[in-house]
C-alpha positions in Angstrom: -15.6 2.7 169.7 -15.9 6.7 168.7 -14.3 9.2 170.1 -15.5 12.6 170.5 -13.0 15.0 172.3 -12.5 13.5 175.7 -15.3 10.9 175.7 -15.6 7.4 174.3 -18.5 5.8 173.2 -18.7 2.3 172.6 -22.0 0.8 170.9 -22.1 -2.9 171.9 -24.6 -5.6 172.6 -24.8 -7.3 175.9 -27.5 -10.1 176.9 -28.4 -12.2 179.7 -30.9 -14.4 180.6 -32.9 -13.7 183.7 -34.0 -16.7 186.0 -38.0 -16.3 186.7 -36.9 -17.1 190.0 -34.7 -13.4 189.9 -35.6 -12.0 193.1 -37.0 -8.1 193.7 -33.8 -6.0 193.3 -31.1 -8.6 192.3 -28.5 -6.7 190.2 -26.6 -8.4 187.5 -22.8 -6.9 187.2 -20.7 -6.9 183.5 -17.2 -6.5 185.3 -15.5 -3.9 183.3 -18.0 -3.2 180.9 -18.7 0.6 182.4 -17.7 4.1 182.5 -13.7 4.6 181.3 -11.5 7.0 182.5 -7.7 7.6 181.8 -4.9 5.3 182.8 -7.8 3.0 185.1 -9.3 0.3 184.7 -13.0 0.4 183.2 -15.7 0.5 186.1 -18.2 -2.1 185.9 -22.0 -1.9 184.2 -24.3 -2.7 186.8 -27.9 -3.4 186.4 -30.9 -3.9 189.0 -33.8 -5.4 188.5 -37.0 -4.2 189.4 -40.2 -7.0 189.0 -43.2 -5.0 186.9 -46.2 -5.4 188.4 -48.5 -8.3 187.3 -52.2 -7.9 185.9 -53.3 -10.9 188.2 -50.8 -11.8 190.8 -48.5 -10.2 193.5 -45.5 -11.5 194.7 -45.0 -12.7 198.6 -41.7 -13.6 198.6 -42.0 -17.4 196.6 -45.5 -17.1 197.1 -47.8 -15.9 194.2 -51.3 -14.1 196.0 -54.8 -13.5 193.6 -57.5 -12.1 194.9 -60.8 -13.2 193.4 -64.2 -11.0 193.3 -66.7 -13.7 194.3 -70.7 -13.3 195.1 -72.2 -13.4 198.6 -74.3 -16.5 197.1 -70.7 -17.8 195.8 -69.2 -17.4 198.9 -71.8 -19.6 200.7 -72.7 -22.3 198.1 -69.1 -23.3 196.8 -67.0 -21.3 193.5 -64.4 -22.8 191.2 -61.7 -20.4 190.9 -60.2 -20.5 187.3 -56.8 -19.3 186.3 -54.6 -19.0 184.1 -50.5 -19.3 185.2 -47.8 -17.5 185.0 -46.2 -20.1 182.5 -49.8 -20.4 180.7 -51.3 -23.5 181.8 -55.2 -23.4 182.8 -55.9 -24.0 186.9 -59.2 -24.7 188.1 -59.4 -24.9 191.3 -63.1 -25.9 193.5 -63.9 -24.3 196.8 -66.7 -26.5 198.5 -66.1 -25.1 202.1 -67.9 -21.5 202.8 -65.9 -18.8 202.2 -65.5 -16.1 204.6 -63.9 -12.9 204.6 -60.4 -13.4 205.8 -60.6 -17.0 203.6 -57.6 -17.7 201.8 -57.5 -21.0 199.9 -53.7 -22.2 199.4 -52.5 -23.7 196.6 -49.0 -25.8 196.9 -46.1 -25.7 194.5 -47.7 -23.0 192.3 -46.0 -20.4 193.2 -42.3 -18.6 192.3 -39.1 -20.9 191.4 -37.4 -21.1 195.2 -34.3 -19.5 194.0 -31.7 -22.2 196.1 -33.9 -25.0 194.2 -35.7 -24.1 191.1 -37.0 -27.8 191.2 -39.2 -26.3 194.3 -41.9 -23.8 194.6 -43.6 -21.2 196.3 -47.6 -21.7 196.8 -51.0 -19.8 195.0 -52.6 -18.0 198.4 -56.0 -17.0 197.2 -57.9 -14.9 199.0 -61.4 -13.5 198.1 -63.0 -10.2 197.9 -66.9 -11.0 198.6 -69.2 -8.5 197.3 -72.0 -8.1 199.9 -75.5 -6.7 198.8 -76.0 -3.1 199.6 -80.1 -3.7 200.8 -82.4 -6.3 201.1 -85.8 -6.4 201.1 -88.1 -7.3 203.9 -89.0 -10.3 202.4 -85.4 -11.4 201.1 -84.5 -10.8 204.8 -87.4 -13.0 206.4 -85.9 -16.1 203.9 -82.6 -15.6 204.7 -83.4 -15.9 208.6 -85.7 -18.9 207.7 -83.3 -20.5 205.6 -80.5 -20.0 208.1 -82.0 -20.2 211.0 -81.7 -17.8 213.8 -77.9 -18.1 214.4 -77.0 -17.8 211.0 -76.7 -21.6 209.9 -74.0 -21.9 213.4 
């Protein structure tokens, strides 16, 4: 502790672990650990803490979303999403069905630590960004319609 004047300063260490499960905005409070004033009792050091955003995912309460950037070609013949999680381990996932714009594939138990039982998780929700050509030709327009018929392959 040094004193200058009035004021105290007091150069000490504190640590604590934070559960991945933490929530958006959950504070942790070091009772008596704050500002000191005269004849009271110390206040108490609170901190809140505020998630960073990810590279890859966003957080939906438990839920972890990813959006993938996927070919129109992709979209319609099947794609194998790869991924790499939060805790590093390698997820390869395979999409067989078509994928259409609002498509989200769902992912169970891959998600956020539920924070009333870590044993339990929050899901993957992917959804996809398909990147559509900008033009076609004449002739890649005639295949399409005679590969997928007149109502698009309905």
């Amino acid at each position: 502790r040094k004193k200058t004047e009035a004021i105290s300063y007091n150069n000490e260490s504190w640590s604590s672990r934070i559960r991945i499960y933490t929530s958006v905005c959950e504070s942790l409070t070091t009772h008596e650990k704050g500002n000191e004033q005269p004849n009271t009792i110390p206040a108490d050091l609170v901190f809140i803490i505020d998630e960073k955003p990810h590279s890859t995912f966003t957080r939906d309460g438990n839920d972890l979303v990813v959006t993938q950037k996927i070919s129109l070609a992709e979209a319609l013949t099947g794609y194998t999403v790869h991924l790499t999680t939060l805790d590093g381990r390698s997820l390869n996932i395979p999409i067989n069905s078509v994928i259409h714009p609002n498509y989200e594939e769902v992912v169970p138990k891959e998600g956020m630590p539920i924070p009333k039982d870590p044993s339990k998780r929050g899901n993957l929700r992917i959804k996809f960004n398909i990147k559509f050509p900008t033009r076609l030709t004449a002739e890649q327009k005639s295949g399409i319609k005679k590969l997928l018929g007149p109502l698009g392959g309905l």
